[in-house]
C-alpha positions as a Markdown table, in Angstrom:
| # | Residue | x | y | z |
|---|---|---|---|---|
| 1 | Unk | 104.1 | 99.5 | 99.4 |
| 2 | Unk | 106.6 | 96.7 | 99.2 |
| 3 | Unk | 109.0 | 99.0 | 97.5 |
| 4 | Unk | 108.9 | 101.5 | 99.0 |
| 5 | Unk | 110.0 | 99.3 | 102.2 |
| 6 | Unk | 112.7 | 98.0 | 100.3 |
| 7 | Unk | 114.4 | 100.8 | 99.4 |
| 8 | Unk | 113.9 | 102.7 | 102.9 |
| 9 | Unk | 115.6 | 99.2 | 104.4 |
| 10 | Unk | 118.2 | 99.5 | 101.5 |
| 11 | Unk | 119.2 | 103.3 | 102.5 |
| 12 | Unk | 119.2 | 102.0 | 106.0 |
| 13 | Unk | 121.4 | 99.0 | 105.7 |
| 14 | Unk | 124.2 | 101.3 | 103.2 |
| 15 | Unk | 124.3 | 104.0 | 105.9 |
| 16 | Unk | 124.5 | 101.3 | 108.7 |
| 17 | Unk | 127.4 | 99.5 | 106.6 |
| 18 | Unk | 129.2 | 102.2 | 105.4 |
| 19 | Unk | 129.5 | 103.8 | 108.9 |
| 20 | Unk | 130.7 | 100.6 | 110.6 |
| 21 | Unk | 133.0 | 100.7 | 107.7 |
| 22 | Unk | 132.0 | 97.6 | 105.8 |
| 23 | Unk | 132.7 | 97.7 | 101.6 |
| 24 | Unk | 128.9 | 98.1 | 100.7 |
| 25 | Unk | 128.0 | 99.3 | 97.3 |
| 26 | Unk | 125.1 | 100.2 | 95.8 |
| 27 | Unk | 126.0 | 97.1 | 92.8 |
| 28 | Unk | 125.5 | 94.4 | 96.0 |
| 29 | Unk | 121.9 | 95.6 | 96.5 |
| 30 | Unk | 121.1 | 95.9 | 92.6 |
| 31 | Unk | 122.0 | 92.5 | 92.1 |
| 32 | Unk | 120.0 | 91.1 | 95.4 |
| 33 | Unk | 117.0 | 92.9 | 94.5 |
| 34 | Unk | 115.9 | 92.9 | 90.6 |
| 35 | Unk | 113.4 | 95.2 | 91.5 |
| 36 | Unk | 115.8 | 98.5 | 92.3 |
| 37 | Unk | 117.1 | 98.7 | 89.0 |
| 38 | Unk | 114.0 | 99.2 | 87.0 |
| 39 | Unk | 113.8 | 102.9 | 88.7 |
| 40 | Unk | 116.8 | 104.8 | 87.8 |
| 41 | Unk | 116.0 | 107.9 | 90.6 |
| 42 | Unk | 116.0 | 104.9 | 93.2 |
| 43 | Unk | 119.7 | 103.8 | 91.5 |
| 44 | Unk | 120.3 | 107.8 | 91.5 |
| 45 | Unk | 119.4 | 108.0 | 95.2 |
| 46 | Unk | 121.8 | 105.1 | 96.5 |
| 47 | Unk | 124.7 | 106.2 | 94.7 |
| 48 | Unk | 124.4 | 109.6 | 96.0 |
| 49 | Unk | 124.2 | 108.1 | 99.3 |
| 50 | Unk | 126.9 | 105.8 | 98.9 |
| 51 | Unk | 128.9 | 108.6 | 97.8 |
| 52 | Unk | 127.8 | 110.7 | 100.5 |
| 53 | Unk | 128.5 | 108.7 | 103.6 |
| 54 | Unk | 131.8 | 107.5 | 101.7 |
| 55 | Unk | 133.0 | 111.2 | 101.4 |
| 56 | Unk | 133.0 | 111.1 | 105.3 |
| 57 | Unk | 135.6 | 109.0 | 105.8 |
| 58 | Unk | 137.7 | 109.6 | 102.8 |
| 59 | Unk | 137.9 | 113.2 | 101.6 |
| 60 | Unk | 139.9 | 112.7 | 98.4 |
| 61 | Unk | 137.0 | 110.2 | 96.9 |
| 62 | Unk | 136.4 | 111.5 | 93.3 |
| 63 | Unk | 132.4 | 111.4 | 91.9 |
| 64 | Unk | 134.2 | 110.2 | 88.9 |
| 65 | Unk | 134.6 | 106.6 | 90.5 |
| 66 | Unk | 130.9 | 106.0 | 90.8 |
| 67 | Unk | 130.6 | 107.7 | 87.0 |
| 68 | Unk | 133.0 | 105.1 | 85.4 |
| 69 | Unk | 131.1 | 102.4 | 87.6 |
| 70 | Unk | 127.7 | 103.6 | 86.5 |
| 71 | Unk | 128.1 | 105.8 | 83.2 |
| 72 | Unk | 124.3 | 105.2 | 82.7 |
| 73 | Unk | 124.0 | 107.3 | 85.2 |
| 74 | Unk | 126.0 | 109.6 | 85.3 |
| 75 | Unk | 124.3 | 112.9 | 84.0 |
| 76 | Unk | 122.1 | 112.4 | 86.7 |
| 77 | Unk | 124.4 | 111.7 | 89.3 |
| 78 | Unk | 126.5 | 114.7 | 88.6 |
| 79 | Unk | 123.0 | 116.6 | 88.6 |
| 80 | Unk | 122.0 | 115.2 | 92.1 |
| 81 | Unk | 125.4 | 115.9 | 93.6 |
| 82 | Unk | 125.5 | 119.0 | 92.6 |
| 83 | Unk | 122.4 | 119.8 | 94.7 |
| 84 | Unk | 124.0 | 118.4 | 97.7 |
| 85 | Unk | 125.3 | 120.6 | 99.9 |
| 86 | Unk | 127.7 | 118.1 | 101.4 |
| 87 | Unk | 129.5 | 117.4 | 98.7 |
| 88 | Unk | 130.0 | 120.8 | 96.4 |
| 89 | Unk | 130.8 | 119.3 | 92.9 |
């Protein structure tokens, strides 16, 4: 139950950062809380979020920046951006 508090207050505190346009990034909250890491959808989840809310304000951000910052990820990045409607990659 813990968790799953903690990463619904992470998605909540990115969104609220990014929109006041504060640098948040999804690294900041992997390194605060050990726990996020150890479930790559969770990882998955923020970065598309990140990305997401980032797109907003700057339309010429390329997925490729969080695939260089996260290559572990990125297969599944690609695959949940893809999905998103928002973004069209």
């Amino acid at each position: 139950m813990r968790r799953a508090v903690l990463i619904e207050l992470v998605h909540i505190d990115l969104e609220r950062r990014l929109k006041r346009g504060e640098p948040a990034r999804v690294e900041n909250y992997l390194a605060r809380y050990p726990v996020l890491p150890s479930n790559a959808a969770v990882v998955v989840e923020l970065l598309a979020e990140e990305y997401v809310l980032r797109l907003r304000e700057n339309p010429n951000l390329q997925p490729s920046e969080l695939f260089a910052r996260f290559p572990e990820y990125a297969e599944q990045l690609r695959s949940e951006l893809s999905g998103n409607s928002e973004v069209g990659i």
